[in-house]
Structures are given as C-alpha cells and as structure tokens.
PAPA-9651 format. One line per field, with one value per residue (C-alpha): residue number from 1; residue in one letter; y, x, z. Coordinates in steps of 0.1 Angstrom, whole numbers. Each point is the difference from the previous one (the first is absolute). Layout:
BEGIN
pos <- NUM  ... .
code <- a  ... .
py <- Y  ... .
px <- X  ... .
pz <- Z  ... .
//
This chain:
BEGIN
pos <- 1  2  3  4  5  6  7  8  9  10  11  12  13  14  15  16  17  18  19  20  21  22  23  24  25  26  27  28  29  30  31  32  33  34  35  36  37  38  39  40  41  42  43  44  45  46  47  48  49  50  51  52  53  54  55  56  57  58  59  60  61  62  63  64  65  66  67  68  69  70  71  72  73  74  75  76  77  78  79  80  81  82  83  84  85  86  87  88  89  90  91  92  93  94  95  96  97  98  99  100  101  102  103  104  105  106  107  108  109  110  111  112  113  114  115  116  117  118  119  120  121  122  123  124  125  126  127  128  129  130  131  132  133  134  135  136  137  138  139  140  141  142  143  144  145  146  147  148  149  150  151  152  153  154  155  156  157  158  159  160  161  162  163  164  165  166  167  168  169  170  171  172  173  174  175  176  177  178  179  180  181  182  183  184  185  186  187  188  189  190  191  192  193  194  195  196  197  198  199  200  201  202  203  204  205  206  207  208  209  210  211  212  213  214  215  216  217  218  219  220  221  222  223  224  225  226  227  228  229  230  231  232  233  234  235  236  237  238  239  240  241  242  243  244  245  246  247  248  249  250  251  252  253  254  255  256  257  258  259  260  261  262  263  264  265  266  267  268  269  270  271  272  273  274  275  276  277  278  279  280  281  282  283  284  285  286  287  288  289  290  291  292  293  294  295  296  297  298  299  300  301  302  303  304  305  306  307  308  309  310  311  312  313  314  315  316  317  318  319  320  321  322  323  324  325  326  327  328  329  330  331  332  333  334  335  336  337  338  339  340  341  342  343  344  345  346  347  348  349  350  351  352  353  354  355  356  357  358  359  360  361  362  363  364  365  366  367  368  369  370  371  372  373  374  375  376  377  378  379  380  381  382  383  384  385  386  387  388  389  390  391  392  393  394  395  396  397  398  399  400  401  402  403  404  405  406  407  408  409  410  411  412  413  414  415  416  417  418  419  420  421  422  423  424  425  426  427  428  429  430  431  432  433  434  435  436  437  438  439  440  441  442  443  444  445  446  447  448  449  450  451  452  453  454  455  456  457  458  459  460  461  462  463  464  465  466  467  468  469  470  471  472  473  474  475  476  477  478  479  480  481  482  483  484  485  486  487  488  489  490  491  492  493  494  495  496  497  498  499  500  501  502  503  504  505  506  507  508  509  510  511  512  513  514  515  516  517  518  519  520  521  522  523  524  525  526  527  528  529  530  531  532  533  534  535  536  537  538  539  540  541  542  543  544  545  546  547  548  549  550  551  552  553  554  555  556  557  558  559  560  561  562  563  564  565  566  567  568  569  570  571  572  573  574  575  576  577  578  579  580  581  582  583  584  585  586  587  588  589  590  591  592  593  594  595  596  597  598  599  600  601  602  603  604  605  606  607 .
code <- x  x  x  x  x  x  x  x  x  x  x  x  x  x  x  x  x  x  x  x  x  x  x  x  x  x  x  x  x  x  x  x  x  x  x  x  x  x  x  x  x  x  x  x  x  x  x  x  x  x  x  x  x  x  x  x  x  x  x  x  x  x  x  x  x  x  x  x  x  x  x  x  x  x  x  x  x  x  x  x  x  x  x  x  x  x  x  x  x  x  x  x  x  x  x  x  x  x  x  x  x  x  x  x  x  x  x  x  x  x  x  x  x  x  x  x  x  x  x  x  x  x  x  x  x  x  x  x  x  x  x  x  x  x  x  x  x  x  x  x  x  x  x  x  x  x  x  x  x  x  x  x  x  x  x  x  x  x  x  x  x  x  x  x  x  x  x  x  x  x  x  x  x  x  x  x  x  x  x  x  x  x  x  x  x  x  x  x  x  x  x  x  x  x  x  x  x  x  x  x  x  x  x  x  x  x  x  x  x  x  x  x  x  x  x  x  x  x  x  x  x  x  x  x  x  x  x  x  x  x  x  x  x  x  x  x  x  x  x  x  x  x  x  x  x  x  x  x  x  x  x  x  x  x  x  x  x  x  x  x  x  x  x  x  x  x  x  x  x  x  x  x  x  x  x  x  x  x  x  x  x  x  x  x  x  x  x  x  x  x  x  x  x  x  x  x  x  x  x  x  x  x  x  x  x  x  x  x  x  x  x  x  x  x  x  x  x  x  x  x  x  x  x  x  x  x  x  x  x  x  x  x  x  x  x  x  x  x  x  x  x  x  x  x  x  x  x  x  x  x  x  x  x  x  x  x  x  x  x  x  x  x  x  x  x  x  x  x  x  x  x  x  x  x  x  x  x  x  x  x  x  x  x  x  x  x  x  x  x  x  x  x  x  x  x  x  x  x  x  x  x  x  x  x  x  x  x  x  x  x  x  x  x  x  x  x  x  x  x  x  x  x  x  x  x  x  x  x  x  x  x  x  x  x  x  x  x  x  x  x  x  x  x  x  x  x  x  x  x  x  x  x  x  x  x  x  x  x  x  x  x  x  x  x  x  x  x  x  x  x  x  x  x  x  x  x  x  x  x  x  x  x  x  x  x  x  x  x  x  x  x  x  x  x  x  x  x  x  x  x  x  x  x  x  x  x  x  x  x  x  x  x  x  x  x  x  x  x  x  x  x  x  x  x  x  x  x  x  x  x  x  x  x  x  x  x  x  x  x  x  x  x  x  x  x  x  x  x  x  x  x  x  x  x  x  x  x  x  x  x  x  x  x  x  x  x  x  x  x  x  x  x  x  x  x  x  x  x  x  x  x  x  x  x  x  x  x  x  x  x  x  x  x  x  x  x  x  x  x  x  x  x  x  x  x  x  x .
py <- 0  28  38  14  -33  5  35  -12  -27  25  24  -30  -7  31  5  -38  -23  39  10  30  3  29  9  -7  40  30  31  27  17  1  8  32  7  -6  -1  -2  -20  -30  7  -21  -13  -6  17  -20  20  -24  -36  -18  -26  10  25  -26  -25  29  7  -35  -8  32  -11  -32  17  11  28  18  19  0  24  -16  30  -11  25  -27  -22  -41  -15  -7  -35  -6  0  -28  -20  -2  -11  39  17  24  12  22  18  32  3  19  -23  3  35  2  20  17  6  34  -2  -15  15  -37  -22  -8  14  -24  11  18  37  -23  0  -30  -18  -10  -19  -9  -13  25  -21  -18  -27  25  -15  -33  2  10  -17  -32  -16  -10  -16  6  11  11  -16  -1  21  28  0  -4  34  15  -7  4  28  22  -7  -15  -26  -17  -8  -26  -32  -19  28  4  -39  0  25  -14  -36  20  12  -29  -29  -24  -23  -25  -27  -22  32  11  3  18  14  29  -5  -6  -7  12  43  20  4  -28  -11  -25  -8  6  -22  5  -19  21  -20  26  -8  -32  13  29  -22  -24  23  14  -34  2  22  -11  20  -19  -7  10  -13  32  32  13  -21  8  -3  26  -12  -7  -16  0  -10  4  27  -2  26  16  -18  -20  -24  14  39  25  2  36  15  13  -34  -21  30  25  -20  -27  28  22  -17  17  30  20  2  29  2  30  -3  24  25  15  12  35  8  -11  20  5  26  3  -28  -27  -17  4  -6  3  27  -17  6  -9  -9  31  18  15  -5  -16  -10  -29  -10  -28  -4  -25  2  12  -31  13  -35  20  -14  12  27  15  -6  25  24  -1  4  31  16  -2  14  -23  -2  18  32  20  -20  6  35  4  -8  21  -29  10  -30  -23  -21  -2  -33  -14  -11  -8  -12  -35  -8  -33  -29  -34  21  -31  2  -20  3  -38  -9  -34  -12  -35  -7  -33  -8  -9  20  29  -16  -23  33  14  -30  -13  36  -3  -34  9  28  -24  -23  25  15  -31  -2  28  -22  -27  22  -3  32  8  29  -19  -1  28  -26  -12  22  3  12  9  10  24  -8  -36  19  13  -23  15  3  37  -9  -15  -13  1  -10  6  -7  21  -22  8  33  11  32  24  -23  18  12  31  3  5  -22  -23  7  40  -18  -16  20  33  0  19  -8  1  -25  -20  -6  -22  -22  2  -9  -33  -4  -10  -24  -24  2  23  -18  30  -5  26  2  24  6  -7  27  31  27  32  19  24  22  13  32  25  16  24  2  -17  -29  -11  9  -35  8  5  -32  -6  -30  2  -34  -17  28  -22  -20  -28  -7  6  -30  -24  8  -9  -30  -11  8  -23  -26  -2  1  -26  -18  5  -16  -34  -30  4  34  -5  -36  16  27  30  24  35  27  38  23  27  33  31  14  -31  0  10  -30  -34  -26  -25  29  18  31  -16  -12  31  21  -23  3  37  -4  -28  -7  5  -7  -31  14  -7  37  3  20  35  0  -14  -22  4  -2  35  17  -7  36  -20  -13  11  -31  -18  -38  4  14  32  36  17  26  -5  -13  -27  -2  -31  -11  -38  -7  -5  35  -8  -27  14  -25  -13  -37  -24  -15  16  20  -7  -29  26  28  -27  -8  38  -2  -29  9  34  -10  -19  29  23  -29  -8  43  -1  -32  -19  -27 .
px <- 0  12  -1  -30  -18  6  -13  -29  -6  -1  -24  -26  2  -10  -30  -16  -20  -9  -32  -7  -14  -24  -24  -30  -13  9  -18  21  -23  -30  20  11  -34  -15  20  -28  -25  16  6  34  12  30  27  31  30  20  -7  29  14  -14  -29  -16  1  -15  -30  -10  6  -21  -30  -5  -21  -31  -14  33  4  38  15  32  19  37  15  9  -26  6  34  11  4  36  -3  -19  31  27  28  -4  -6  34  -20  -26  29  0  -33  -34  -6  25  2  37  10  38  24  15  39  20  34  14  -21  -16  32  -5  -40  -17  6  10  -35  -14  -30  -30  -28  -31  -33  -23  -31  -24  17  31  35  -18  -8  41  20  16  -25  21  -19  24  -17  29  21  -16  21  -11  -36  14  15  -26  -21  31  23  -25  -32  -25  -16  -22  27  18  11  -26  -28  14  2  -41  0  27  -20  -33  9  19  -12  32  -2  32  -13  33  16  -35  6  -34  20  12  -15  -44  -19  -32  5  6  35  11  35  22  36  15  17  28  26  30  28  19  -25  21  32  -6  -15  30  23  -20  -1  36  6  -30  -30  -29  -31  -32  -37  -13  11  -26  6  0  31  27  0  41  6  -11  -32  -31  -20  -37  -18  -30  -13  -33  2  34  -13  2  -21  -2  -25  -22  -4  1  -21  -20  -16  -12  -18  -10  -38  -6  -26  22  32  6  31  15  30  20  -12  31  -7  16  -10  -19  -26  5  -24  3  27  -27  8  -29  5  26  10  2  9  -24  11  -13  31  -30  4  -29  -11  -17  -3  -8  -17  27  36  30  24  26  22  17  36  35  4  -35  -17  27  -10  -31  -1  23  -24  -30  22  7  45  26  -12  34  -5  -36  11  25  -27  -22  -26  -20  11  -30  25  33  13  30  -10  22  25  15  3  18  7  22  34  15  30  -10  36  14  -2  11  5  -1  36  -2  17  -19  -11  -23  -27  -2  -3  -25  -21  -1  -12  -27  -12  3  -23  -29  1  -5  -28  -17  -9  -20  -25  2  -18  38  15  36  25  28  30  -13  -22  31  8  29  -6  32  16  27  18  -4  -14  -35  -29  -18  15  10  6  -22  14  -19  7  -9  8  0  1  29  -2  -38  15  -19  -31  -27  -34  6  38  14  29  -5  26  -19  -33  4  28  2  35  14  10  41  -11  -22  27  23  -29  -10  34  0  -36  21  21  -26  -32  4  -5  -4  4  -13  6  -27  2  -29  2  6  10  2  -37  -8  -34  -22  -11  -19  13  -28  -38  -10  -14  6  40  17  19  36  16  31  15  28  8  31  12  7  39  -18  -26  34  15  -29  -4  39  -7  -22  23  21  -23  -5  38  4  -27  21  26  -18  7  -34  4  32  -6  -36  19  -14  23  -2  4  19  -28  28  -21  21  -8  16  27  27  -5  11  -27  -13  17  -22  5  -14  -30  -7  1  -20  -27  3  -11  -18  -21  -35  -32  -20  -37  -6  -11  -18  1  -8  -32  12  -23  9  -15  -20  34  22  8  11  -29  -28  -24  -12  4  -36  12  -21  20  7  -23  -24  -34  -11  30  27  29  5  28  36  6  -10  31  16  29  1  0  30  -14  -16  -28  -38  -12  2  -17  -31  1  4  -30  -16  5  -13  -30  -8  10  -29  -26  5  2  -37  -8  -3  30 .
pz <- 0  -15  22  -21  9  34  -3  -20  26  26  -20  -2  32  7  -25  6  23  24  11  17  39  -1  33  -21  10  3  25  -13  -29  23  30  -22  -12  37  32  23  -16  23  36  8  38  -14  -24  -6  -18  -24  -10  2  23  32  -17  -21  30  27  -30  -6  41  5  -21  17  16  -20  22  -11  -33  -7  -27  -16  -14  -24  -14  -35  -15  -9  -1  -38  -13  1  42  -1  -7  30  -24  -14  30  -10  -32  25  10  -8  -26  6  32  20  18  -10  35  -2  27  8  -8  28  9  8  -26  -31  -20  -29  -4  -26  17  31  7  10  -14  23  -12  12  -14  -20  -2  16  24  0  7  2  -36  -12  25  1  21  29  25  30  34  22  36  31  10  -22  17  34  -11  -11  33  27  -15  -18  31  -34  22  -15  -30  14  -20  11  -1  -39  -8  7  -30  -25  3  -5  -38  -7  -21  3  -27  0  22  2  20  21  30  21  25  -24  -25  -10  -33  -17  9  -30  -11  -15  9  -20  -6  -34  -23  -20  -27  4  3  24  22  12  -7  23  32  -9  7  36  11  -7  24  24  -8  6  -14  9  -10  6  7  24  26  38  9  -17  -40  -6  -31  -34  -14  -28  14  0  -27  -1  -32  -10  -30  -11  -2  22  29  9  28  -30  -10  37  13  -16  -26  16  23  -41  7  29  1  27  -17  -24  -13  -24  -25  -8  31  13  38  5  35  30  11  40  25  30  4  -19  -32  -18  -38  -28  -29  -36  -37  -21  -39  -10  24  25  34  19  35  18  30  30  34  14  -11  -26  -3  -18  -20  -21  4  15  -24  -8  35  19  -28  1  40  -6  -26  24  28  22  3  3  14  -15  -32  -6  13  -29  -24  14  9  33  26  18  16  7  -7  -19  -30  -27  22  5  -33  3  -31  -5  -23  -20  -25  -35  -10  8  -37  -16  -34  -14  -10  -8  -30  -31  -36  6  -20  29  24  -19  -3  35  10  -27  10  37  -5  -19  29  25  -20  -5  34  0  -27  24  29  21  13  0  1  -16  23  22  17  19  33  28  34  15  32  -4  34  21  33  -17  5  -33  -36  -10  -39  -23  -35  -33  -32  -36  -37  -28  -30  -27  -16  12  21  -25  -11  27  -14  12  -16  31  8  32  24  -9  4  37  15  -19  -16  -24  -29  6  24  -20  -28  20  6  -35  -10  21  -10  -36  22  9  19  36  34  26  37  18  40  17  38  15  39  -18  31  -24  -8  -27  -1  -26  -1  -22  -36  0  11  -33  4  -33  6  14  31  9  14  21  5  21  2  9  21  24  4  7  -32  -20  16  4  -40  1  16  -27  -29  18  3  -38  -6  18  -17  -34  10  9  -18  -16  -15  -14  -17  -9  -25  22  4  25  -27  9  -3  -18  11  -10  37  13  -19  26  21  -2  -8  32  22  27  -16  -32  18  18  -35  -16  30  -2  -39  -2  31  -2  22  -10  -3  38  10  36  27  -5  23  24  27  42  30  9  19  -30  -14  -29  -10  -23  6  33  -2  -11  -29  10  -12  33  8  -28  5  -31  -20  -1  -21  -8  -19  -1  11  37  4  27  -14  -30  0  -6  -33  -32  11  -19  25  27  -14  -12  41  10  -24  15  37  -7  -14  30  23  -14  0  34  10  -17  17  -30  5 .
//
C-alpha cells in the first residue's frame, strides 16, 4: 500500500459507515419568539458532561420544567468514531480556548500560545474527547472531603455516583464492588491490533511493571493496563447520547441549541433567570421559580459568573462590572501538563515498501473494527500509572501512547497538521515530526503527571460576552512538577533500552528543535528545554470555581455546590474540583453531575 492509499484509506474512513446523534428537538426558535410562554423551575447553562446529565437527572421528575441551554447544537458525524477523536480538534465544535503567553513555557507554540479545547456541542467534552473512563484514587476524594472541608465527597460518598451512570459491560472483569451494570453510560474495554502493544508491555515487565485488569481499582492503580472507555457498540457514548436523549420524550424537558447564555439575571442576591442570544443577535430574557445551574465548564462557567458580578471584586472593578459578591472565581485553574515529545521510529531493517505497507494494512485492521461494533484507540488504549519516587503510595505519572501511521502528519480535514491539532505546535516544530513521519510510522510516549501543585486562573478580556476570556496557565512553576515530569522521561528511556525495544527496531529519535539546539541530547538540560517548548496540558481543565466548606475564603461553592451568597443559583461541573483528580478527568465531572443532581432533588424533597 502505496502513501496516497493510505491517505485515501483514511479519507474513507472518515466519510463511511457514520450516522449522526441529533437530540431529536430543538426549543431555541420558540424560546426566541416566546420566552415566557413556559414557566421553567429549572435553567441549566451548558449541556455537556455534567449539564446534559444534571438536565436529564432534573426531569426525572415531571412536576419540574427544565430548560437545557448549549451554546453549539449536535456533534458532527466524525465524533461518533473514537479511532478519530483527534479530527474534532480544533473545527466548529470545539471551543478552541488559547493561553495567554507564558514567560517559562509554550516556546515551541504557535505565538507560544497554548491550545485548549473543549467540547462545543451537545454532550460537550464528552462528545470530542478520548473517552477515558478513569474515575480517580481514593485518595483524591479523601482530599477533597479532608483538606478542602467538601464533606459529603468522599470516595465512598463518590463511588455511589460513578456506579450510578455506569453500565459496566465486560463481564469476565465485573466486579460489583466498583463497578454496576444497567445505568446509562456504557462502559467497555477497547481492542486493538497494534503490534507495539506487546512490544511495549514486554519491555515494562522487563523492568517489573505489572499488570493490571482494571485500572479503577481500590487500591492505588500501579502498572499498566487497557483502560475502560466510554463507548457502546464500538461508537462513542457521549452524555448526549447515554443522557439526554433517552430523557428527548419527555414533556418537561426543553432544550435550546445554539443559545449562548450571556449573563445571569441576580436581584436581591436571588438567581432568577438567564440573558441569551438569540440567532437573530438580540438579547432576550427568561426566567425560573427554582434555580440557575450553571454546567458550563472550567473555562466558560468562571466567565460567565464574572459577567453577572459575582468575583473578583478588583477584577469586575476593572471592567467596570458592578460586584454582587465577592468571591474568587476564575481562580484555581489546575490540569494534568504532559510532554508528547518521547518519539520512536521503526528502524528495523527492510525496503520501504514494506514500511509503507505494514502502516497501510495496520490502519484497515484497526478500522475494521469499527464495522464490527468493537471500540478501539489503536495503541493509546494501553496506559502506565507510575510512581515517580518508591515512598509515595499513589502514582504521580501516567504514560500514554499513540501512533501516527507513516507520513499522515498533514492529512487532517481541517489541514492542520496533528502535533498543531492536539498540542498547538508550530510549524518549526511540526517539521521534525513530519520528517520522521517519512521514517516510518511514529510511536509517541507521552508521560503526564498526574498532582499538579501549580494553578492558573481565568479571567475576563472585556465585558463582551461573546469575547472568549484571558487564560493563564501558570503551570509547572513549581521545582517539583519539573522533576516528577523528569522522572517520567526517564522511565521511557529506560524502557528504550529494553531488550524488547531494541530487538523490536524501535528506536528513541532526537527531537532536533533549533531552541534546543545548545544542549546535548538525553542530558537534563535537553529535557528541561524540550519541557519549556514542548509541554502542554492534556484537555483535563477543572478547578476554577472552586468547591469548600462555608469558611473557606477560597471557595466559590459550598459542598452543595451552592455559589456563596446567592440564593438559587449552582455550578456542577469540573470547575468545582477543589483538586483535580489523578486520572483523566470526564468520569468525574458525569458524577459531579450525577451527585448534583441528587443534591437538588433531595433540597426540594424529591430524592
């Protein structure tokens, strides 16, 4: 298989066997037309991972009229396959969020601005990410509960809400204690025929890593393992599709596309209803007798709190917004900063031809189990959880991998090369991958710590609410996330020098990056320049309304989720982790969904 047939084969992947997931309604045109012809209990701000979970939750209960309000409309076809999640990057659904510079990082980004996506549609994140289904250590939730006074979000308190979504579907692994069957979210392993898939546990066994059946198990996951996914029948199973339409039947549930929330409507320290945009550009009100919930995610929830006054009070002050309540909003942006820069080529000796067609014929087998109904992310469904130093009881570094397959660097949709795509980079960058792209196909290693210490914060570019806002990520500020990331750039170098590796043909390439180019390869001062370049955060954004007990002067929400000070109005998403959570993110915000559901039944008495 020649490299236009890989590229062909790619294309109709892409174009065949699709069918798009589409709420079956939409409120918005007479929403526009009529705001009050409906009177709503409930207004929920964004429907992604947590939103479309709190709407459908919410109208379980048919005296309540719930108003679903996402800013996008219906995911596009291509999501619905997880072997191309990457190709949702960066297009008309994803929100497309950049950094502000950074004076330490980000030097080998476009404008050394770093890219931050997040889910512009219905189902949100849940419907672009790589469907992770990773929950997060004890130890995280004991956190939560004992360092930052959220009781009520223990481990075990949480583990109720996980097993309440989750429809666990591999029976040979099920094990009832952690995991149930028959809720909503499907959850089932991937597949994969990638033959570094072997070659790469070979050589952790090699230097005793162990094995693990499942990665969400009680005690601390250290090894390497398939992860569990967030698929059904080999698509994606996004919270659109496990939550909201299953509930599109019933009469109480109203939900509006493309309605972008601008501000929430507060007298007299009461929630009491939302400011939209209509398609038309006006700007319309509606409102409800019960509550605001605002799920609008780690980037656009903290703005949208600022906009309605309630932050910052010298912030809002500088933008000339009158404050409601001084809380700090915006901050405690936190995320899992990884370094995709471990790259290996496939030096085993034989004619290109052979090269070419193996990564040709690779690429059909992997696709064909999408026809069969079998999930799979290729080699990324293989994971490492890693402790950086003997004396921790929890990993700090998580290991994924992925393959490009020869020469498909520039073969997006959107004509944007990948390592742009996922991690921003600009194109001086992006040519030394390209150029061992024409080596052979690219195996990327990619240690991520998982207990990031450093925090950035989001704050506003202007008082349009159309404007997205400034954000800071001041991550890796800290000696110590330098040397944990260290730690796992070690780990894979040791890895490539494993009998496996080396008889496998897989050789650790120098990434030759002209800013690097005073440093010796494999040095520390190597590594460190390529972090300062190179590193970027892994799509895990939380934080940045931050939950605590009623005394923390940290906190913007009460461990019922309740904004401080404010009477009807809650956020439930990944924005209230008071710390983010040692494993890809999504499965906690559907339960930060799930549990906050359950919170405002049982306030109304309805649980």
């Amino acid at each position: 298989m020649n490299v236009k047939m890989i590229e062909v084969t790619i294309f109709l992947m892409i174009i065949q066997g699709y069918h798009t997931i589409i709420y079956p309604t939409d409120y918005a045109s007479a929403l526009y037309e009529d705001p009050t012809q409906v009177t709503f209990d409930f207004i929920v701000v964004g429907g992604g991972s947590a939103g479309a979970t709190v709407a459908a939750r919410l109208s379980e209960i048919p005296e309540w009229n719930v108003l679903l309000l996402e800013a996008g409309g219906d995911p596009p076809e291509l999501t619905e396959n997880p072997l191309l999640w990457t190709h949702n990057l960066r297009t008309q659904c994803d929100w497309s969020f950049l950094s502000e510079k950074n004076p330490s990082l980000f030097k080998g980004m476009e404008q050394e601005r770093c890219i931050i996506s997040r889910g512009f549609m219905l189902g949100g994140s849940s419907s672009i990410n790589a469907m992770v289904y990773l929950r997060g250590t004890i130890n995280d939730f004991s956190q939560w509960k004992n360092n930052y006074g959220c009781h009520g979000w223990g481990y075990e308190d949480v583990l109720l809400y996980f097993k309440k979504s989750e429809d666990f579907v591999d029976t040979s692994r099920y094990n009832p204690k952690i995991h149930s069957q028959g809720g909503p979210l499907t959850v089932t392993p991937f597949e994969t025929f990638d033959p570094a898939y072997k070659i790469i546990t070979d050589s952790q066994e090699l230097i005793n890593v162990i094995k693990l059946d499942d990665l969400n198990i009680i005690k601390p996951a250290v090894g390497y393992g398939n992860f569990d996914s967030t698929t059904r029948n080999g698509r994606r199973c996004s919270t659109l599709k496990a939550f909201l339409i299953p509930s599109s039947s019933r009469p109480n549930l109203y939900v509006a596309k493309y309605t972008i929330v601008t501000k929430v409507l507060i007298k007299d320290d009461v929630a009491v209803g939302v400011e939209f945009k209509c398609s038309s550009d006006e700007f319309k009100s509606v409102y409800c007798t019960k509550e605001v919930v605002i799920c609008a995610g780690p980037i656009k929830s903290p703005q949208l709190l600022m906009l309605s006054g309630i932050g910052p009070k010298e912030h809002l002050n500088d933008h000339g917004i009158p404050t409601i309540k001084d809380l700090p909003v915006g901050f405690n942006l936190q995320d899992h900063m990884s370094l995709p820069a471990l790259v290996f080529t496939d030096r085993k000796c034989r004619p290109m031809e052979d090269i070419i067609n193996e990564s040709g014929d690779l690429v059909k087998k992997e696709i064909s189990l999408y026809s069969k109904n079998i999930a799979t992310l290729g080699l990324t469904n293989l994971m490492t959880f890693y402790k950086s130093n003997d004396d921790l009881d929890y990993p700090d570094v998580q290991i994924i991998n992925f393959r490009i397959p020869f020469n498909t660097t520039n073969t997006f949709p959107n004509k944007i090369n990948v390592f742009t795509n996922m991690f921003g980079y600009a194109k001086e960058v992006t040519n030394v991958y390209d150029e061992l792209n024409l080596l052979s196909d690219l195996i990327v290693m990619t240690p991520i710590i998982l207990q990031p210490l450093s925090t950035g914060r989001v704050m506003l570019n202007s008082i349009n609410p159309l404007d997205k806002p400034k954000i800071f990520l001041n991550y890796l500020s800290c000696d110590e996330e330098i040397e944990t990331l260290l730690k796992g750039i070690e780990f894979i170098v040791t890895l490539s020098k494993t009998k496996s590796m080396i008889d496998a043909g897989l050789v650790l390439e120098e990434l030759k990056l002209s800013n690097c180019a005073d440093h010796i390869w494999d040095t520390r001062d190597y590594w460190i320049c390529v972090i300062q370049n190179l590193a970027a955060p892994f799509y895990h954004v939380v934080g940045t309304c931050r939950m605590g007990s009623e005394d923390d002067s940290c906190s913007v929400v009460d461990p019922k989720l309740r904004v401080k000070g404010i009477t009807g109005m809650r956020v439930i998403d990944s924005s209230v982790m008071p710390k983010i959570v040692s494993a890809n993110t999504n499965a906690a915000s559907i339960m930060i969904g799930e549990k906050g559901s359950d919170i405002i039944k049982e306030c109304y008495g309805m649980l």
